[in-house]
C-alpha positions, 0 to 999 in steps of 0.5 A: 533503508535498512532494519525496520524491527524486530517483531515476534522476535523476528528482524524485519527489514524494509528495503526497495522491492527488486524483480526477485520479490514479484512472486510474493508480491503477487500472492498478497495482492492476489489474496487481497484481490481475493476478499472483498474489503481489501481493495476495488481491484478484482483482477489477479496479478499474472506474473506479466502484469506483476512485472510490468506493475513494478517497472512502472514504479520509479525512484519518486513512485518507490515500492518497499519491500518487509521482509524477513530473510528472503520471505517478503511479508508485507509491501507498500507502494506510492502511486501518482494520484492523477496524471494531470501536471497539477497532481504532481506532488500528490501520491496515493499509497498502497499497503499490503500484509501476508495473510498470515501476518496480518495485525503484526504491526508490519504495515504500521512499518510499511506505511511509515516508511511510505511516508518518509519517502514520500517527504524525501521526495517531495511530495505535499500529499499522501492519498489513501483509497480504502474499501469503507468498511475496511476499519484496519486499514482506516485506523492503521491511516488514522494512526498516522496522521491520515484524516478522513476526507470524503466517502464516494458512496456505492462507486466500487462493484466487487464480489456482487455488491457495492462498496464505499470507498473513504479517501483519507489524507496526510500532507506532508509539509 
């Protein structure tokens, strides 16, 4: 991976997320957590759980890194989808951006750059879970290749409330 673009006139890089970056992981996984339509997690991230989350990640299961200079502003990951063998060539994404950054376009950057890896790897299908009403991150899938395939209707309870979550899709081959 290398330079990704420039943005604000800003070079931003994307490379593979090291043990340096899990601080600013956390803090946008812990603002995202934070809202309710960002994701169903509800957790924040301790720096254990930070760092034993990316040691679970794997040269076929990469986590990327945008930044700029040593700041990282947005990161994405690939996930296995389900653990059973016949899920195999099937991964999920995360995208995550800084809350400052967001609508930069990083994670059109990050996203794309999943997808690459993801047919550098192999995979046959890219999974998205998204809070239903999250309509940036369904259009940034959209904008990708990603198609709606189903809403599981009142299955995530964040915040007081139930939320739909739309799975979205893109094959690979």
């Amino acid at each position: 991976m290398a330079e990704a673009g420039i943005i604000e006139g800003r070079t931003i890089t994307l490379r593979h997320a090291h043990g340096e970056d899990n601080a600013q992981i956390a803090t946008i996984w812990n603002d995202a957590v934070a809202c309710p339509s960002l994701t169903t997690d509800t957790e924040p991230r301790t720096p254990e759980a930070q760092r034993a989350w990316l040691a679970r990640h794997d040269d076929d299961h990469p986590v990327i890194v945008a930044v700029d200079g040593d700041e990282v502003l947005a990161y994405g990951s690939l996930s296995p989808y389900r653990d059973k063998p016949a899920f195999r060539a099937t991964v999920e994404d995360s995208v995550y951006v800084k809350v400052a950054r967001r609508g930069d376009g990083l994670g059109t950057l990050v996203l794309a750059e999943l997808l690459r890896l993801a047919q550098e790897r192999g995979h046959h299908a890219v999974m998205a879970r998204i809070v239903a009403d999250n309509e940036a991150s369904r259009r940034l899938h959209a904008r990708l290749g990603f198609a709606l395939v189903g809403i599981e209707h009142a299955t995530a309870f964040k915040q007081g409330r139930w939320h739909d979550v739309a799975i979205m899709q893109r094959l690979i081959d």
